[in-house]
N, CA, C and O atoms as a GROMACS GRO file, in nm:
protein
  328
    1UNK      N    1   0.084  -0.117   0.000
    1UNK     CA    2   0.000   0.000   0.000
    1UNK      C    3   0.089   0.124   0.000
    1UNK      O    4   0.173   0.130   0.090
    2UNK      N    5   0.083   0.227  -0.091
    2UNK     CA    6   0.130   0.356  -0.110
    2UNK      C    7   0.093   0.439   0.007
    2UNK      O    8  -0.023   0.448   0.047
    3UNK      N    9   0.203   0.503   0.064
    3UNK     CA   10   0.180   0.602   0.158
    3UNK      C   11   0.198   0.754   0.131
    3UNK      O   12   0.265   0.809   0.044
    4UNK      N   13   0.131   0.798   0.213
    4UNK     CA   14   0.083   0.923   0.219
    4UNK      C   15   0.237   1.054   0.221
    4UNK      O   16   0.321   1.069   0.310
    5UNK      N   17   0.228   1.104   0.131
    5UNK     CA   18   0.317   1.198   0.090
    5UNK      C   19   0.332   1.320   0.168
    5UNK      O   20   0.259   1.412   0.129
    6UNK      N   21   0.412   1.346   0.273
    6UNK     CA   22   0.393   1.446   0.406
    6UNK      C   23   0.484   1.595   0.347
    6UNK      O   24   0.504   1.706   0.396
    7UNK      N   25   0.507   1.553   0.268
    7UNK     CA   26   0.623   1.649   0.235
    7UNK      C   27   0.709   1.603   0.104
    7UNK      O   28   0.758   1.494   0.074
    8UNK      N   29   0.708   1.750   0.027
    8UNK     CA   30   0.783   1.684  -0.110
    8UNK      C   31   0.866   1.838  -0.131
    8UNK      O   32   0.823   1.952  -0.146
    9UNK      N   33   0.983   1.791  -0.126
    9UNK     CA   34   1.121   1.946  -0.125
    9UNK      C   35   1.151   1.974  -0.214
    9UNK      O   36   1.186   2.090  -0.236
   10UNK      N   37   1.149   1.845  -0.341
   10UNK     CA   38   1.148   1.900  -0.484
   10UNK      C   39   1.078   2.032  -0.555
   10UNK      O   40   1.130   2.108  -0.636
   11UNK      N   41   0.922   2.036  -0.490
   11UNK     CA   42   0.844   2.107  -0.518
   11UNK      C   43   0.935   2.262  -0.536
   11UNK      O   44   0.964   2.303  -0.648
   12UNK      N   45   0.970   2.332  -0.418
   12UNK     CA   46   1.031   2.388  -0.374
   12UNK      C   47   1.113   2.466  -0.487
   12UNK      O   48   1.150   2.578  -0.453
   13UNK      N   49   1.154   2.418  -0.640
   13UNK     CA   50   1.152   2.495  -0.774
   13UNK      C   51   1.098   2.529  -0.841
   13UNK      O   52   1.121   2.628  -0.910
   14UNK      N   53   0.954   2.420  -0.846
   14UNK     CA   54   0.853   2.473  -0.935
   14UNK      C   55   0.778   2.635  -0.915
   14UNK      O   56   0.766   2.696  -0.809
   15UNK      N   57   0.744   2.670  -1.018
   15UNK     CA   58   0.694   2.772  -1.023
   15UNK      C   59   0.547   2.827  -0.922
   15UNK      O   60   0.458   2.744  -0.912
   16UNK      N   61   0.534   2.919  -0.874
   16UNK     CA   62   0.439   2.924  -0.756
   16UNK      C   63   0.352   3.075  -0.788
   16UNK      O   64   0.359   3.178  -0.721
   17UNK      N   65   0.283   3.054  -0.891
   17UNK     CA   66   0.172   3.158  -0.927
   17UNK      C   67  -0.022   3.196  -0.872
   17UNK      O   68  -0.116   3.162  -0.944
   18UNK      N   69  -0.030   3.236  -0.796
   18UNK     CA   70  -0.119   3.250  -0.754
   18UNK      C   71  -0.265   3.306  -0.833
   18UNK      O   72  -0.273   3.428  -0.819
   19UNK      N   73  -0.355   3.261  -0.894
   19UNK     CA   74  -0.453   3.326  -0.954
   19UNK      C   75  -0.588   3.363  -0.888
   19UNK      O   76  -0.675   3.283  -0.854
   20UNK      N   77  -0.592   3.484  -0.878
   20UNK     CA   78  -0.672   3.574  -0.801
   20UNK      C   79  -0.778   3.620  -0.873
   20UNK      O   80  -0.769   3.726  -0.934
   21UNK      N   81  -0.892   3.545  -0.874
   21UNK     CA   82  -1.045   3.557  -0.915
   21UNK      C   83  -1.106   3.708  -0.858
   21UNK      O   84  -1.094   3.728  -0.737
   22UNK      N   85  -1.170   3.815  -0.943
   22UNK     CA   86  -1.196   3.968  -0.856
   22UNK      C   87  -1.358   3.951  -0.939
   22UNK      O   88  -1.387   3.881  -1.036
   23UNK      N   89  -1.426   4.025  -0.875
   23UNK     CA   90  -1.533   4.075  -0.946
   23UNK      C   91  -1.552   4.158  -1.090
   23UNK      O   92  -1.475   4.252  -1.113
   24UNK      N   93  -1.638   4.129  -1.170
   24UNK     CA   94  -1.655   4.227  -1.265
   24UNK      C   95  -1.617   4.403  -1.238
   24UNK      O   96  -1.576   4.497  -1.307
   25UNK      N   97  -1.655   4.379  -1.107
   25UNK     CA   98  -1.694   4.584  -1.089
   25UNK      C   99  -1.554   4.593  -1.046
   25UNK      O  100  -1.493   4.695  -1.078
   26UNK      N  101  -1.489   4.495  -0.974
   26UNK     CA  102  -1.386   4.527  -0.874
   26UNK      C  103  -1.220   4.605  -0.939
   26UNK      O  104  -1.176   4.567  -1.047
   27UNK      N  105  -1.171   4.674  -0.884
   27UNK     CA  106  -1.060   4.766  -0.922
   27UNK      C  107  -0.946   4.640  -0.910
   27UNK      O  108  -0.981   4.567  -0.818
   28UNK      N  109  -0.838   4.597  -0.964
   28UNK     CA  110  -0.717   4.491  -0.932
   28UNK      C  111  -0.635   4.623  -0.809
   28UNK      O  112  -0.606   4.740  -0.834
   29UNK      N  113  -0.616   4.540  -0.669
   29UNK     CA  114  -0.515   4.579  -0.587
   29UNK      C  115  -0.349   4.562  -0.667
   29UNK      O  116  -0.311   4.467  -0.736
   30UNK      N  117  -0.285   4.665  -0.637
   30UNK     CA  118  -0.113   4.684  -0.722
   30UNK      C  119  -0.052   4.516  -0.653
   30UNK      O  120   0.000   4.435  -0.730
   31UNK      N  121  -0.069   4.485  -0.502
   31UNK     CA  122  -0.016   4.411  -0.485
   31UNK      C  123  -0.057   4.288  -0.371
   31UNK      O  124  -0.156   4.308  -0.301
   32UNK      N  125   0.019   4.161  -0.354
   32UNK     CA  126  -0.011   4.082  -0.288
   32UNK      C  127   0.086   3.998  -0.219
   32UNK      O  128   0.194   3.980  -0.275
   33UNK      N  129   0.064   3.943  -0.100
   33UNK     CA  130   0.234   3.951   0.051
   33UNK      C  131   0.154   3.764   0.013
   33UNK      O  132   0.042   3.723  -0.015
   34UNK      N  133   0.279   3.706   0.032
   34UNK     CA  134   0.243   3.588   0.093
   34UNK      C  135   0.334   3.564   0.222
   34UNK      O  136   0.455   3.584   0.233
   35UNK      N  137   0.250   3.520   0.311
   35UNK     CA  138   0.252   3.520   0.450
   35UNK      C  139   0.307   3.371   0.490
   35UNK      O  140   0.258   3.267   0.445
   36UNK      N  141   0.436   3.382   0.598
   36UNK     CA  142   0.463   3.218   0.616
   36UNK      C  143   0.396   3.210   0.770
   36UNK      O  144   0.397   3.293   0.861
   37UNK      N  145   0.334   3.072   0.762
   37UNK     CA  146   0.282   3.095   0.936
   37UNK      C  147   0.409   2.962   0.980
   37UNK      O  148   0.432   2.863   0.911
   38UNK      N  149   0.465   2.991   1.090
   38UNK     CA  150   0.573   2.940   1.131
   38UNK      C  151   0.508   2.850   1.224
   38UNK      O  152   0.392   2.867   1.259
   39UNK      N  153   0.578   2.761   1.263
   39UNK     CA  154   0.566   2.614   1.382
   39UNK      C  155   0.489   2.662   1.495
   39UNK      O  156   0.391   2.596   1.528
   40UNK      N  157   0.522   2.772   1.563
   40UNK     CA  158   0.478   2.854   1.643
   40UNK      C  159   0.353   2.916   1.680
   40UNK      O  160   0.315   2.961   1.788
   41UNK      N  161   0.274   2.904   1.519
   41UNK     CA  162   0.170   3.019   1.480
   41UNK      C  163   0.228   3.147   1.440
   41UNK      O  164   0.181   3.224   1.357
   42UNK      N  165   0.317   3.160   1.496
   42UNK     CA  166   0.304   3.334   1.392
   42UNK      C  167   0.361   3.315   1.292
   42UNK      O  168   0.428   3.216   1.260
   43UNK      N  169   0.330   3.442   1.214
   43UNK     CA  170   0.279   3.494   1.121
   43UNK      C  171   0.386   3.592   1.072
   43UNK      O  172   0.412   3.683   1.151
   44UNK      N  173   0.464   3.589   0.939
   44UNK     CA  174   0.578   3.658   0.909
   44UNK      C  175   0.511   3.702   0.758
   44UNK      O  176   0.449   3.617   0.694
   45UNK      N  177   0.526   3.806   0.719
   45UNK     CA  178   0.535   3.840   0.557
   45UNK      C  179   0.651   3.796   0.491
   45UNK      O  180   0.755   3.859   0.509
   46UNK      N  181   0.649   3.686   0.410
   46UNK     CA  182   0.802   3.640   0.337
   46UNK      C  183   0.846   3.705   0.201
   46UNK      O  184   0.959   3.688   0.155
   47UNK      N  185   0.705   3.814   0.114
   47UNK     CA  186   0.724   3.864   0.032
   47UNK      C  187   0.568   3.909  -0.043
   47UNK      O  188   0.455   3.861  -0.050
   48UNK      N  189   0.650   4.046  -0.096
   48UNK     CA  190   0.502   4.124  -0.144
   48UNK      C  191   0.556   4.156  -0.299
   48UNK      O  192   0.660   4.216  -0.325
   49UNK      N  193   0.472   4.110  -0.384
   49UNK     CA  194   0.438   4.125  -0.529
   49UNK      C  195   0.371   4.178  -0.583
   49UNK      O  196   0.256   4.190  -0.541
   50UNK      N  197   0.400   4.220  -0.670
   50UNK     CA  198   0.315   4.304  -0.786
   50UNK      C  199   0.225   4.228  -0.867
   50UNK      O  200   0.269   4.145  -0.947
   51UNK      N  201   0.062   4.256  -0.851
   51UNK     CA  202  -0.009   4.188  -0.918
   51UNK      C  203  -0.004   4.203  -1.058
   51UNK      O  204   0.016   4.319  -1.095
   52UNK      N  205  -0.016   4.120  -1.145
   52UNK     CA  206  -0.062   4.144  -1.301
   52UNK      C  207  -0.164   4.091  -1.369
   52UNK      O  208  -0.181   3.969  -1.360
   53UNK      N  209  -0.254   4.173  -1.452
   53UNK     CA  210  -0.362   4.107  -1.506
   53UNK      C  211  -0.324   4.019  -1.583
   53UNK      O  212  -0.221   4.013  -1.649
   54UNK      N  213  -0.442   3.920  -1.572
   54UNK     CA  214  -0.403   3.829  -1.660
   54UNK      C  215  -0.541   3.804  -1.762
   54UNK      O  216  -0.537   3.742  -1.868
   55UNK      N  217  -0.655   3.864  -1.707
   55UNK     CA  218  -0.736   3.905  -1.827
   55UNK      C  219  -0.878   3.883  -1.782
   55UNK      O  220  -0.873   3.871  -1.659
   56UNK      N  221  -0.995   3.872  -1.822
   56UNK     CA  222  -1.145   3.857  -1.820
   56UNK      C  223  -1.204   3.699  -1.879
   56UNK      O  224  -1.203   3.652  -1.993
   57UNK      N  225  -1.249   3.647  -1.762
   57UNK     CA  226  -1.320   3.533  -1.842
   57UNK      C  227  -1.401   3.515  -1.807
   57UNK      O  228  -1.393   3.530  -1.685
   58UNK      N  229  -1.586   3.460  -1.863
   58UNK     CA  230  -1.680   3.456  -1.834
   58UNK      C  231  -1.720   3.591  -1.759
   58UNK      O  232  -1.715   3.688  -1.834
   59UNK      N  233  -1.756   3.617  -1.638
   59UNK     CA  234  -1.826   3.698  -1.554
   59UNK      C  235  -1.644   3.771  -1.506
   59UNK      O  236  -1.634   3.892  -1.526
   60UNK      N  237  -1.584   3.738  -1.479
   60UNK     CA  238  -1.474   3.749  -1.362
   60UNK      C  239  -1.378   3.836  -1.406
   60UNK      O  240  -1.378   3.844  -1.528
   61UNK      N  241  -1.281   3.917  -1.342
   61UNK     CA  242  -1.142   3.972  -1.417
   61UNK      C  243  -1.049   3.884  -1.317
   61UNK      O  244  -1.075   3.874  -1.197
   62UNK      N  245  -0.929   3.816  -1.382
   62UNK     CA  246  -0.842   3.766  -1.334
   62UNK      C  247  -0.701   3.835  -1.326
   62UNK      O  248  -0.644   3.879  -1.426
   63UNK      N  249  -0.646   3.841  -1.194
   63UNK     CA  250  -0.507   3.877  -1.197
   63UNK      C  251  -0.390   3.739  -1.106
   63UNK      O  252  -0.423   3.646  -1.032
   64UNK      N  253  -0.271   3.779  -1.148
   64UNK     CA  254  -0.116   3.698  -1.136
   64UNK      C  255  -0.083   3.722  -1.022
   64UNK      O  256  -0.126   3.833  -0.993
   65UNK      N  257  -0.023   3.672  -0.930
   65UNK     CA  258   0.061   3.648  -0.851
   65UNK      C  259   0.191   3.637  -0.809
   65UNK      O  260   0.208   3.614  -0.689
   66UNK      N  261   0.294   3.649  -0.884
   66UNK     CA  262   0.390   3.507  -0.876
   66UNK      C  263   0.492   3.508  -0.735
   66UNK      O  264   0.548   3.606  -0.686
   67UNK      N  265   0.493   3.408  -0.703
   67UNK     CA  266   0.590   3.394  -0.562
   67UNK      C  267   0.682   3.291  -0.605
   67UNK      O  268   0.698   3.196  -0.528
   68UNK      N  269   0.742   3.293  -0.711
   68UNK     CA  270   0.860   3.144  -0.762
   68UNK      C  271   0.970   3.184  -0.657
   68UNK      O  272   1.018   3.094  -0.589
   69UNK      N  273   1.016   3.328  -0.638
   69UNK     CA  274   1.126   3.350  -0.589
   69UNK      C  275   1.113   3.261  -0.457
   69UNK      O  276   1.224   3.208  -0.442
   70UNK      N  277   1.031   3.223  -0.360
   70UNK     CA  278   1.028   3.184  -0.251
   70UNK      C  279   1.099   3.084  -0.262
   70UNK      O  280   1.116   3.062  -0.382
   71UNK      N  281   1.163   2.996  -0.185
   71UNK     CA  282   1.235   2.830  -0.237
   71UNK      C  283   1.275   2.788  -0.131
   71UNK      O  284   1.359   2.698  -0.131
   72UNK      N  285   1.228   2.838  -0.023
   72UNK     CA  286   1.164   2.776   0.121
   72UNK      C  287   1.060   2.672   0.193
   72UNK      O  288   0.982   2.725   0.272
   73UNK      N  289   1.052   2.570   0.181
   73UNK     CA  290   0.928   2.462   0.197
   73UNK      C  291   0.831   2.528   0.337
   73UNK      O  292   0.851   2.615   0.422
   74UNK      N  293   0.752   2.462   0.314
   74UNK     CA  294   0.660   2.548   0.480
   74UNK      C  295   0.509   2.568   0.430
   74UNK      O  296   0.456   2.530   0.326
   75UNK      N  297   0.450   2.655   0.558
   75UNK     CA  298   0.268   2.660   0.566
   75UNK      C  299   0.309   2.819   0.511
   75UNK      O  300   0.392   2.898   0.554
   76UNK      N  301   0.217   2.827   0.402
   76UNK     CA  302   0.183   2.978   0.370
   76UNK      C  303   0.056   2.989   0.347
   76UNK      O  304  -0.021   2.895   0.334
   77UNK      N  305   0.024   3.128   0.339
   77UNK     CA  306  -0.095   3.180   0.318
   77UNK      C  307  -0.058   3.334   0.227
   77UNK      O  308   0.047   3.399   0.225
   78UNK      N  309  -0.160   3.352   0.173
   78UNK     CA  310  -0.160   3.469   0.042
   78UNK      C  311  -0.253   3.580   0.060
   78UNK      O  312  -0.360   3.596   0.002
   79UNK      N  313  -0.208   3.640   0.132
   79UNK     CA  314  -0.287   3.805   0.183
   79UNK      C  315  -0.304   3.919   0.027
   79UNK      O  316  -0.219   3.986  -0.031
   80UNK      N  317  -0.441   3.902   0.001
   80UNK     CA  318  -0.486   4.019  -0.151
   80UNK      C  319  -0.607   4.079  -0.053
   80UNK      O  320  -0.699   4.028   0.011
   81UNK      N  321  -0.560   4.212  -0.074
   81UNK     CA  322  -0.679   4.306   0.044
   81UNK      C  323  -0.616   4.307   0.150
   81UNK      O  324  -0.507   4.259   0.183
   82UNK      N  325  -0.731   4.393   0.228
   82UNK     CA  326  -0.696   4.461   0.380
   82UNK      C  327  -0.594   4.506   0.419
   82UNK      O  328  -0.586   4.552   0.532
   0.00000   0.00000   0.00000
C-alpha cells in the first residue's frame, strides 16, 4: 500500500503563481504579501508582489501572482486586500 506523501522538497523549484479571481466591478489591488505561518503560529510576511492582469473570463477579471522567488518549503498563506 502507497503512503501518504507528508512532504515533497522538490516542489520547492517549481513555479508558484497565484490566480486571483476579482469581481466584474472590482478595481485589481497593485499588490499581494504571501505570509509564512511558522511552527509557532506566527505569522511573518516572506514577500510582497506586484499583481498582473491576466485578463477577463466569463463573468470574472483575473489577476497573477507570482511567488517562484520563494524556495523555502513550509505553511503559507496569500494576503490580496486589507
Amino acid at each position: 500500500m502507497p503512503r501518504p506523501v507528508e512532504r515533497y522538497e522538490s516542489m520547492t523549484s517549481q513555479p508558484k503563481r497565484a490566480v486571483i479571481e476579482l469581481d466584474a466591478n472590482d478595481k485589481p489591488l497593485e499588490t499581494a504579501s504571501l505570509i509564512e505561518i511558522r511552527p509557532d503560529g506566527s505569522q511573518i510576511e516572506k514577500l510582497k508582489v506586484k499583481v498582473e492582469p491576466w485578463g477577463r473570463y466569463l463573468r470574472y477579471n483575473y489577476v497573477v501572482a507570482d511567488f517562484s522567488s520563494v524556495k523555502d518549503s513550509g505553511l503559507y498563506l496569500i494576503q490580496y486586500g486589507m
